[in-house]
C-alpha positions in Angstrom: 10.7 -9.8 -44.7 8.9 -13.5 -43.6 8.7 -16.4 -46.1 5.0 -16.8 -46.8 5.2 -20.3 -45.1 6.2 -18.4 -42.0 3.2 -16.1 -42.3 1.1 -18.3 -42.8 1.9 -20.2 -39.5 2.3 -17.2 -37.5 -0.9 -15.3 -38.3 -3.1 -17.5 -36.7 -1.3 -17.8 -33.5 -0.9 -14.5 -33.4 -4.8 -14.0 -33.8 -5.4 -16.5 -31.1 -3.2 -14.7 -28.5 -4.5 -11.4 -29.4 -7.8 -12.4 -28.7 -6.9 -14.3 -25.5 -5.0 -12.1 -23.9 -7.2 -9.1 -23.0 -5.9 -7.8 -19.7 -7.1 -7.9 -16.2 -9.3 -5.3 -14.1 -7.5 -3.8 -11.2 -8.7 -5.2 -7.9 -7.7 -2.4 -5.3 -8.7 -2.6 -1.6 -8.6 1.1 -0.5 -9.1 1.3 3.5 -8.7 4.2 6.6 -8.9 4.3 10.3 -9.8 6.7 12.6 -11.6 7.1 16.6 -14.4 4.4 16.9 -14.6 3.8 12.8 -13.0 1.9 9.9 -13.6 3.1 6.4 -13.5 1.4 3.1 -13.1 3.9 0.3 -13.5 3.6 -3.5 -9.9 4.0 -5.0 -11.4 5.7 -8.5 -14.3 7.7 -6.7 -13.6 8.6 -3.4 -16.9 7.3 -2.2 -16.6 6.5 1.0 -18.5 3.1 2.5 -18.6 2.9 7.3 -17.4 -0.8 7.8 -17.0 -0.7 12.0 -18.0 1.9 14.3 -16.9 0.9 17.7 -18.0 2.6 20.9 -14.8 3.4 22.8 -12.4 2.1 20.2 -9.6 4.1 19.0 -8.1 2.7 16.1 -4.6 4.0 14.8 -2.7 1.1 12.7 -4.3 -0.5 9.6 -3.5 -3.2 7.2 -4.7 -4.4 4.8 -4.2 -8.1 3.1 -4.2 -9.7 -0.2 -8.1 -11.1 0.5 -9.4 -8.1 0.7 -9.9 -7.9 4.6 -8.9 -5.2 7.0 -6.8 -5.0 10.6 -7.0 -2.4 12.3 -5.2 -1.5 15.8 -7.2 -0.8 18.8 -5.1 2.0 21.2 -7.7 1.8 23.6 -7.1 -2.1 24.3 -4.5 -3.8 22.9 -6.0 -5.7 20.2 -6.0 -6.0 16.5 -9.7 -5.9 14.6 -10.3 -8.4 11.5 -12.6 -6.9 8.8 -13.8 -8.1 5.7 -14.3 -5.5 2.7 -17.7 -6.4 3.1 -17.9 -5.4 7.0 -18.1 -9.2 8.5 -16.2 -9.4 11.3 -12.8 -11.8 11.0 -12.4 -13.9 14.6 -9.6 -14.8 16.5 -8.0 -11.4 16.9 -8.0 -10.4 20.4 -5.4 -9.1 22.9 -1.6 -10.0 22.1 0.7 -10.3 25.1 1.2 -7.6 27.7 -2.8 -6.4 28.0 -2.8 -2.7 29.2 -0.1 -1.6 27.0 -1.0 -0.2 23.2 -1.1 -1.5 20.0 -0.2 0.9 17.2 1.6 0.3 14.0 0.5 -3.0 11.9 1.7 -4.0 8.5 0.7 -7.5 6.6 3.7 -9.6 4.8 3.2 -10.3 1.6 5.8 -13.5 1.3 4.7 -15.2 4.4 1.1 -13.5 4.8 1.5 -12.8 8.3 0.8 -9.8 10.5 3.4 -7.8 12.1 2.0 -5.3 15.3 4.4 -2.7 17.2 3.2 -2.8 20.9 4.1 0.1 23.1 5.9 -1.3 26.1 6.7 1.7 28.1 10.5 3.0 28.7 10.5 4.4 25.5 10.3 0.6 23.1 7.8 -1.3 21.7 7.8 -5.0 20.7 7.3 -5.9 17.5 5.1 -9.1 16.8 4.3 -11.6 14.2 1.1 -12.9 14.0 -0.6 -15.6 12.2 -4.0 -16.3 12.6 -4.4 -14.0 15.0 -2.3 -15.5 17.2 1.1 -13.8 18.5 3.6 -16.5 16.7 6.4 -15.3 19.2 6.8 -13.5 22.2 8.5 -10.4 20.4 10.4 -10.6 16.9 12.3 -7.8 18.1 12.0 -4.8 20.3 13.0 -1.0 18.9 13.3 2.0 21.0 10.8 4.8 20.1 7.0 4.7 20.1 6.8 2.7 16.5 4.2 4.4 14.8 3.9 2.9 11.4 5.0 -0.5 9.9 5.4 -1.3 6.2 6.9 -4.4 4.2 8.5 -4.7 0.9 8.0 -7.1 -1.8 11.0 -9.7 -0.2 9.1 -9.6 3.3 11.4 -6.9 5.0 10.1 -5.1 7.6 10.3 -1.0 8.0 9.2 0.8 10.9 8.4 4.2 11.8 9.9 5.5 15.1 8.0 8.4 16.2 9.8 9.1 19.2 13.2 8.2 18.2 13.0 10.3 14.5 14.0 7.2 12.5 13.0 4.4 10.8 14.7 1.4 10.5 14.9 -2.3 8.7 14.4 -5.5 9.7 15.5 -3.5 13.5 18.3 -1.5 12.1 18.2 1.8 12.0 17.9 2.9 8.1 18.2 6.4 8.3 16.4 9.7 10.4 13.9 11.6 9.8 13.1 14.7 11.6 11.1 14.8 13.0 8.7 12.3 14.5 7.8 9.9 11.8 3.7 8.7 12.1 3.4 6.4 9.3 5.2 5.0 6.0 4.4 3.1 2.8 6.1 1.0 0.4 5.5 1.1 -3.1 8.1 -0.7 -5.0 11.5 0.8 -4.5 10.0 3.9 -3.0 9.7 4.7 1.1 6.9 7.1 1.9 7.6 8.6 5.6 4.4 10.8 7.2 4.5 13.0 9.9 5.2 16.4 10.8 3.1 18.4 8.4 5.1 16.8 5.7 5.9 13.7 3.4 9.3 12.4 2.4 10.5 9.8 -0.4 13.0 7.6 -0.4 14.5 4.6 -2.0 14.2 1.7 -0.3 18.2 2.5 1.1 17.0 5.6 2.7 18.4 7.6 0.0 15.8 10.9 -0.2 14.6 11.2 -3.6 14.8 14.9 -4.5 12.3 15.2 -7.6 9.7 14.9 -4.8 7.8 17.9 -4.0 10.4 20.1 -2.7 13.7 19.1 -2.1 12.4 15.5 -1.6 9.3 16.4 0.7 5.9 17.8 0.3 4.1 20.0 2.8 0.6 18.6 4.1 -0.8 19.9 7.7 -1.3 16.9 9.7 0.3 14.6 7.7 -0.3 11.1 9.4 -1.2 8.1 6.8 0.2 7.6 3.6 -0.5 4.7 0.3 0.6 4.7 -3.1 -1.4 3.7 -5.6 -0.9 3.3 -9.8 1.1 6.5 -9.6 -1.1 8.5 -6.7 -0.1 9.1 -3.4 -3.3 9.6 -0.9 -2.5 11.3 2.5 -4.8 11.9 5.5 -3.9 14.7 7.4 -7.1 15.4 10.5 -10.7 14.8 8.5 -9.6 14.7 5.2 -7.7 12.7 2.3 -5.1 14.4 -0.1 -4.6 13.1 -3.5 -0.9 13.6 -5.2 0.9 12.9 -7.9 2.7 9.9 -6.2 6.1 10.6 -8.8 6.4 14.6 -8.2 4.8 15.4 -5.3 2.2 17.5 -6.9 -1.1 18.2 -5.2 -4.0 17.1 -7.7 -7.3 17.3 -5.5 -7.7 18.4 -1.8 -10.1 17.2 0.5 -10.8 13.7 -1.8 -12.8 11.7 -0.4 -15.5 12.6 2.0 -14.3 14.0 5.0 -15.1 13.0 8.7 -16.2 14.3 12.0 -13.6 13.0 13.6 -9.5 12.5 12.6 -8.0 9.9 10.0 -4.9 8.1 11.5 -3.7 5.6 9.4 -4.4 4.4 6.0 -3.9 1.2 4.4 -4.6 -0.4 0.6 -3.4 -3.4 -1.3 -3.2 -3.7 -4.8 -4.3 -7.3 -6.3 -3.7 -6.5 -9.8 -1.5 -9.1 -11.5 0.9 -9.2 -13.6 0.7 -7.0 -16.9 -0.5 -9.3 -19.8 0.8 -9.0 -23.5 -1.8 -5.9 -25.4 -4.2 -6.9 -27.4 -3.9 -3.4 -29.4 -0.2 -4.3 -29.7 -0.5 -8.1 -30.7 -3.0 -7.4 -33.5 -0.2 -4.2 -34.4 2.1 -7.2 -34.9 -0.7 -8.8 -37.1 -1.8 -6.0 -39.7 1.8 -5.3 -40.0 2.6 -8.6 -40.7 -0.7 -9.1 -43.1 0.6 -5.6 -44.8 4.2 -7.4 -45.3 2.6 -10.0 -46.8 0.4 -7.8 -49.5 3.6 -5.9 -50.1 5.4 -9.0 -51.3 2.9 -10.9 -53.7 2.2 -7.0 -55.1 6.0 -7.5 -55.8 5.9 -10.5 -57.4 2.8 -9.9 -59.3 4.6 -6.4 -60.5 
């Protein structure tokens, strides 16, 4: 095995590190939108917490960031909503270009920490734009045909959108692949795609290659489908006044109705998951240590023999 020298001068560093490295609490932000109110919900318990009711807002889109705070798209008035998961009210979001016309999908960037909004512009397009701040940071980024329903970025800040109108979503303004048919939200989780809409969920890689372990033939079947997150392997979908809960891998259904439902409809949901990085086991690093301890009894039993 070790030379005793070797022992002797690993052990205690081991010891250290197991000690020091004990792991880090998740830190989940779990949020939904729906009429005049935006939720916060408790990821583990389904407890459900009223963070905004606004009279004659209609929120669709939501978003959420990596500070905890929530954005929410008003249909009623072209504007995006700042929230804190506490409820306070974030300032400086107001009406983005073209007033009159609807705001609907909304996604935050995680390399650039930046909003993107999909505007409905009439003729069949909306105009995607980037805000910081709350301030529009261009005109348009780009402008896709179809009312763009849902927006969702990957870890390397590109952008997917859901074309409800044109049965599509695309990347970075390119068409990815179809979906039939009208697409109402999406997710990314990873190298997975979750697509809503329809009465149904699809999964796909982040090609727009369907992944067929899913439910059934690579969809599941939920009436209403409309928002969809991932979370430490569970999908939640809302689908009129109710969240599903699934097994995010196969598709399964494991409780219906989680959550507390509503009297009016979910639209969209939205979460982001602050956990970092995995750090080294305690239970592991102090396996390494007795079984280095045991390697070290076995020897002077040897020599002793």
């Amino acid at each position: 095995m070790f030379p005793n020298r070797v022992l002797r001068l690993v052990l205690p560093i081991v010891a250290v590190i197991g000690f020091k490295f004990t792991g880090s609490a998740r830190a989940v932000d779990f949020f939904a939108v729906g009429g005049t109110y935006i939720y916060k919900f408790d990821v583990d318990t389904g407890a459900r917490t009223t963070l905004v009711n606004q009279t004659g807002a209609n929120f669709w889109g939501a978003a959420a960031d990596n500070n905890g705070n929530v954005f929410a798209t008003n249909y009623s008035n072209s504007t995006v909503v700042g929230v804190t998961s506490a409820g306070g009210s974030i300032s400086g979001y107001s009406q983005i270009s073209n007033p009159g016309w609807s705001n609907i999908g909304i996604a935050f960037n995680p390399v650039n920490s930046t909003l993107a909004v999909a505007q409905y512009v009439g003729g069949g397009n909306a105009n995607i734009y980037s805000l910081a701040g709350g301030t529009a940071t261009s005109t348009t980024s780009f402008t896709l045909p179809g009312n763009t329903q849902g927006l969702g970025y990957d870890a390397s800040g590109n952008l997917y959108a859901a074309q409800n109108s044109g049965d599509k979503v695309s990347k970075n303004g390119t068409t990815l692949f179809s979906y039939a048919s009208n697409p109402e939200s999406l997710y990314v989780s990873g190298n997975s795609i979750y697509v809503a809409g329809s009465n149904k969920v699809r999964k796909y890689d982040l090609s727009g290659n369907v992944d067929t372990s899913f439910g059934s033939s690579g969809e599941l079947i939920q009436s209403g489908a409309f928002g969809v997150v991932a979370y430490n392997g569970y999908l939640f979908v809302s689908g009129g006044t109710s969240i599903n809960k699934y097994n995010a891998s196969t598709g399964a259904l494991i409780t219906s109705g989680w959550g507390s439902s509503i009297a009016g409809q979910f639209k969209s949901l939205a979460m982001f998951d602050t956990t970092p990085v995995p750090e080294p086991s305690t239970y592991a690093l102090t396996a390494i240590a007795s079984g280095m301890m045991a390697a070290v009894a076995r020897r002077r039993k040897a020599r002793l023999g």
